[in-house]
N, C-alpha and C positions, 0 to 999 in steps of 0.2 A: 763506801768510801773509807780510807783508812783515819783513824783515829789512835790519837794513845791509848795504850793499853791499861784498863783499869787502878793497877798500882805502880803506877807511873812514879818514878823516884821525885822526889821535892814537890817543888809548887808547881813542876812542868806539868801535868794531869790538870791542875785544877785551873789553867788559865788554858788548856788546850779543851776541858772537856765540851765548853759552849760552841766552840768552834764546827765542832764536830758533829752536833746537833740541828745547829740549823741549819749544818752544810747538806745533809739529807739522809742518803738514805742506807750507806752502807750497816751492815750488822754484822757480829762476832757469831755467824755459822760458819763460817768456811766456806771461800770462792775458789771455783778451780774454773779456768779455763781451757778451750779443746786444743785441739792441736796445733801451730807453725805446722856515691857517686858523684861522689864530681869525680867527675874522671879526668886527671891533668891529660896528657900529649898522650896520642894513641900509640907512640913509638913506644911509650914506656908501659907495655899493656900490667894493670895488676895480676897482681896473684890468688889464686882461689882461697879463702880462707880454711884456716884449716878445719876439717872432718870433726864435732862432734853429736853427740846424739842431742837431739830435743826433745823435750820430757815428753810421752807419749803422742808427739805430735806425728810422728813419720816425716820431719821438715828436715834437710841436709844442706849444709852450703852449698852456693851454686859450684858446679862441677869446672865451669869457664866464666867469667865477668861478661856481662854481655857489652855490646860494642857499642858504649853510648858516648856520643860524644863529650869532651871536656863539658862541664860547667851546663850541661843542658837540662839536670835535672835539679841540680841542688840550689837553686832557691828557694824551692817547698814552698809551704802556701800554712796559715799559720790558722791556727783553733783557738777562742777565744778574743776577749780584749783589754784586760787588765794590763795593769801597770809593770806586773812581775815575770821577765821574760823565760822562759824555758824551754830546754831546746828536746825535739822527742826524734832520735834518728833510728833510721828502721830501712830494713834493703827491699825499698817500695816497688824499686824497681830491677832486684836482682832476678836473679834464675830459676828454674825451679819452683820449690814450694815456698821459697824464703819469700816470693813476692805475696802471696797467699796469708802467711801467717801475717807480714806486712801491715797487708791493709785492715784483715782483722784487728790487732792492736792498735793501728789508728781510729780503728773504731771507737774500740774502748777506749782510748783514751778522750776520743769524744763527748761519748755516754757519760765518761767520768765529769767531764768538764761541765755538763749538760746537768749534772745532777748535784754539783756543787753549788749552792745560790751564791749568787752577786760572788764568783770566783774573782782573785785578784792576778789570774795569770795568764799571758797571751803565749802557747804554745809554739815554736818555729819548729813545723814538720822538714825534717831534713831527712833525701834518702841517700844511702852511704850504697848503692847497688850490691852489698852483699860482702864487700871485699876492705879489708884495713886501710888501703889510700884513698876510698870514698869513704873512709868513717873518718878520715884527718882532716879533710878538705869539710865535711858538713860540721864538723867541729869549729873550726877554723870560721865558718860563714858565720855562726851560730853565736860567737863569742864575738864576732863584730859589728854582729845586732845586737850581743847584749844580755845573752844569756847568761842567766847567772848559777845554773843547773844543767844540767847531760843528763838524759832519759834515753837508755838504749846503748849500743845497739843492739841487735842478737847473736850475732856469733863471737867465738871467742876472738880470733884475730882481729874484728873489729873494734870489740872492747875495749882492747888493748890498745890498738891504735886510737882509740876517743881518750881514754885514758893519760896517757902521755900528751898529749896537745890542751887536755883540760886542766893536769894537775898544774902546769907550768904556769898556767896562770891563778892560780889555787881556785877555781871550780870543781866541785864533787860530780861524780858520774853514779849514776844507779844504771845498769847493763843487765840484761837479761842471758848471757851466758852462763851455762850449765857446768862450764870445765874450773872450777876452781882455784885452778892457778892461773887466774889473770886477776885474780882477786885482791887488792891491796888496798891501804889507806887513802881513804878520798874515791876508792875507785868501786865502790860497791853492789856486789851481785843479789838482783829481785829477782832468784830463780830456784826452780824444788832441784835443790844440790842432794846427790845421790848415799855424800857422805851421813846427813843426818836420818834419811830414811831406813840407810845400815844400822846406824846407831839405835833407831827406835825398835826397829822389829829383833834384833839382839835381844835387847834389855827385855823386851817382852817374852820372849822365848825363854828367856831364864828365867822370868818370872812364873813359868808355867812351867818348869823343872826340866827345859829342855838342856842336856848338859854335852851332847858332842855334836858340831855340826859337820856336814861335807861341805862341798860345793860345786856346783858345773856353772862355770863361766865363759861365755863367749869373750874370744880375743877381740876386743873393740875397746875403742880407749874409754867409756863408759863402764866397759865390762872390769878391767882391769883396774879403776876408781875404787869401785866398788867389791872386788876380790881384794885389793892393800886394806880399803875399811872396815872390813870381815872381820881379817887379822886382829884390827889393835881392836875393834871393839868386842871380839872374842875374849880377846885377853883380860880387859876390865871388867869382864862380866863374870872370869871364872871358867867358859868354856872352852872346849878343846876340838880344835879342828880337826877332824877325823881323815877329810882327806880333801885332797882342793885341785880341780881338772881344768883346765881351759879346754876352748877348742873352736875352732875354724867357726866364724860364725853360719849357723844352718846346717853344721855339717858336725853333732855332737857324737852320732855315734862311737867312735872308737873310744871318747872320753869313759861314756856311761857304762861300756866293756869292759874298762879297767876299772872303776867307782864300784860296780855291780856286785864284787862280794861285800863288800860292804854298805849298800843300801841294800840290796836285794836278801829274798831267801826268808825264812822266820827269824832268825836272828840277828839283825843289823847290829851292824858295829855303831853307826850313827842315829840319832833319834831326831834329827833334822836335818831337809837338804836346803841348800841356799842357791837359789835360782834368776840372779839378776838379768835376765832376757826379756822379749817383749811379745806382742802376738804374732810377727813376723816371723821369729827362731823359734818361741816356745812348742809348737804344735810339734818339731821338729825332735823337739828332746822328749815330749811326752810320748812320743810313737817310741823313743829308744828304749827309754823306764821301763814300759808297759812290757819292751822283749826281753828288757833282763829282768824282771820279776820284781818292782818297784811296788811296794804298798805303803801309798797314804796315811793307811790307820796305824802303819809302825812307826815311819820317818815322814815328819811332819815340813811340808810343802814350805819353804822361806820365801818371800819376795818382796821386789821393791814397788815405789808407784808405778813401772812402768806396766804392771798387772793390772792397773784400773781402767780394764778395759772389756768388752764383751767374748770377742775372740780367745781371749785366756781364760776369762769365767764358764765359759764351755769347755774345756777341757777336762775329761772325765778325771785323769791320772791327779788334777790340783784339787780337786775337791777338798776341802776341810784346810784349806792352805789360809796361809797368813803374809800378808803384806803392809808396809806402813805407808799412808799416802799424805795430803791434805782431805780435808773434811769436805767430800763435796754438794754438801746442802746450799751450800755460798754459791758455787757454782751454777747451781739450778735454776738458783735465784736471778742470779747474774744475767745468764743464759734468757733465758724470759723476757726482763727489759731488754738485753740485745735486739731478740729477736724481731721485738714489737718495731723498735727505733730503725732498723737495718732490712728485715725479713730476709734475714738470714742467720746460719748459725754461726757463733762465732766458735775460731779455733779453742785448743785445750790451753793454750800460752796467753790468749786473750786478758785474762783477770792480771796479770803480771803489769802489763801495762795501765789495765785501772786502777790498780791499786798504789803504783809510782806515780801515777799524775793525781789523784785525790791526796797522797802524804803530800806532795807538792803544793797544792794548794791549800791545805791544810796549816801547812808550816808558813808558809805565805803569809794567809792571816793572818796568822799571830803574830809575825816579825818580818815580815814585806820581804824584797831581797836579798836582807840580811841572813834568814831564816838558815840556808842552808849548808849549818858549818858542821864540821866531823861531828863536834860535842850535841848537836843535836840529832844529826841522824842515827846517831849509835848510844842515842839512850835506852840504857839496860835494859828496861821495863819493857820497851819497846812498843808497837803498833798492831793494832787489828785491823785488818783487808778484810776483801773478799774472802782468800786464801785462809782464814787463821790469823792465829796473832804470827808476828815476825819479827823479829830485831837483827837490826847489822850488828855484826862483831867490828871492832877494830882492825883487825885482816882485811878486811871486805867482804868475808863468806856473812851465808846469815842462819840465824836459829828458827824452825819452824815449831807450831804446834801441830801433830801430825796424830791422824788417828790407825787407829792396826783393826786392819777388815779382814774375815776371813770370805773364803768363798764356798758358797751353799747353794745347790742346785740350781748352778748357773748365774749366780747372783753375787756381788759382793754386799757383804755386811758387816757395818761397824761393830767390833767386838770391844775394842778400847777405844775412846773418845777422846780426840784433844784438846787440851788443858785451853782453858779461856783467857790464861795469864802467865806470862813465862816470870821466873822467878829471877830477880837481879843477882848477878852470880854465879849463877848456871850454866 
């Protein structure tokens, strides 16, 4: 269950810390979880939200809205019974895997509520089917029962659309979307943002005297996050980008042909490659490395969390590689009660939703209702989940504490450990 984080600016730590004690049982390892409607007049069918990646979930917006009638799904059915209403929208019954990861986070936010004693909040599960005009309409319901918080949704255009119907009446939104730019004041994202994973394995790279990096990038709007992140945190670290390729996603070869004098051979121009792909593409690029003569032990393997996974941890060509993730001993942990309460597993996006409805109920306590204003959700010092500690920015992106694992005969391993406490300021 999230908590503030041990140097919590002011007296806010020291009237939050009881709270969070008797509330149960969350700890500061790090939780990661597995992978990820009302529908007005059917004349006016929605539109698909738009395309991005889910942090190693394999989960995509639905490809089509399915064909549910106006108003059939969104009165949800609510968790909990406390005084303090909040609303948790999710595409329960969109397309695809979006329904999947769905109901996994309704789990967790179950578990969470389950494991909050004497919680003060009766959750309104709202499903938005996947699409921006059912995250406006569950908003809409949600705000006329009384919510006085947005938990969700997942994809970006529905954020966005929860977002603009919540601020209007000045309710805050915590969204599980990965894309950044729908991220704004009031409107804030509980999700592993690609820009901070860039930023960690960077500074750690330099910290181990790595001084030029390449990159092969898949053209996906993740991929290209993540090559502009490159850039600027290249820059303040001092390194120098050697050479930087997109390319067709699953289809790297012709990139790694051009990259190949300079990763390849005894002498590389670069002494790190930067590889934000996932076990879908990666197998794809390592078949190409291995043909242009790519060695590990010269030009050290970069990646994001989307490598905390089995499938890339087998790949012979990453060995010795480095990627920065969340710390997943939380997750394990996590994972375990799931499974007991559910007997099942829960997705990789799971903990995202436990850890928004424990700060929920957490701030609750302390200040009923009232609890959930900008000034306290984006306290500096910020909160420990499952996930790590974490704090909103002002923007609405947020800061993790993330650790950098390399990969070892098949395995990932923590070689730098995340910080227990993020510094005010930072």
């Amino acid at each position: 269950m999230a908590r503030v984080s041990d140097d919590a600016a002011g007296g806010f730590a020291g009237r939050a810390a009881w709270v969070f004690v008797i509330a149960g049982s969350l700890v500061l390892t790090g939780c990661v979880g597995s992978g990820s409607l009302s529908p007005p007049r059917k004349a006016s069918r929605p539109q698909p939200a738009p395309v991005e990646p889910a942090y190693a979930a394999g989960v995509t917006p639905p490809d089509a809205p399915m064909d549910v009638p106006l108003g059939s799904a969104m009165a949800g059915t609510t968790i909990g019974n406390g005084p303090v209403k909040v609303a948790l929208i999710l595409p329960m019954t969109g397309a695809g895997q979006g329904a999947v990861a769905a109901q996994s986070m309704r789990n967790a936010a179950e578990l969470a509520l389950s494991e909050f004693q004497g919680s003060d909040l009766t959750l309104l599960v709202k499903d938005d089917n996947g699409t921006p005009e059912g995250a406006q309409i569950a908003v809409q319901q949600a705000l006329a029962e009384g919510a006085e918080l947005i938990i969700g949704p997942l994809f970006a255009g529905s954020v966005q659309a929860a977002g603009q119907v919540a601020r209007q009446r000045g309710k805050p939104v915590i969204g599980f979307s990965t894309d950044a730019s729908v991220a704004s004041q009031g409107v804030y994202l509980l999700s592993f943002l690609v820009q901070e994973e860039v930023d960690r394995i960077v500074a750690f790279a330099a910290t181990q005297g790595r001084r030029s990096i390449a990159a092969l990038i898949p053209e996906t709007q993740y991929g290209r996050v993540a090559g502009a992140r490159l850039q600027q945190a290249a820059a303040q670290q001092g390194i120098r980008i050697a050479a930087l390729e997109y390319y067709p996603p699953g289809q790297p070869q012709m990139a790694v042909q051009r990259m190949a004098p300079i990763i390849g051979g005894p002498a590389p121009q670069a002494d790190a490659l930067f590889m934000p792909d996932n076990g879908d593409g990666l197998p794809a690029v390592a078949q190409a490395l291995q043909m242009a003569g790519f060695d590990p032990l010269r030009v050290k393997p970069l990646g994001t969390g989307l490598w905390d996974e089995p499938r890339v941890a087998a790949l012979p060509i990453l060995q010795g590689g480095w990627f920065a993730a969340p710390d997943k001993r939380g997750f394990t942990a996590f994972a375990e009660r799931y499974r007991a309460r559910f007997n099942v597993d829960p997705i990789r996006l799971a903990t995202l939703s436990y850890d928004a409805v424990t700060l929920a109920a957490a701030l609750a306590r302390m200040q009923g209702a009232q609890a959930f204003t900008d000034a306290m959700l984006t306290n500096p010092a910020g909160f420990a989940g499952a996930d790590g500690v974490f704090r909103f920015n002002p923007d609405g992106t947020n800061d993790r504490g993330l650790t950098v694992q390399e990969i070892r005969s098949g395995a990932a391993v923590a070689i730098s450990v995340a910080p227990r406490t993020l510094v005010a300021g930072n």
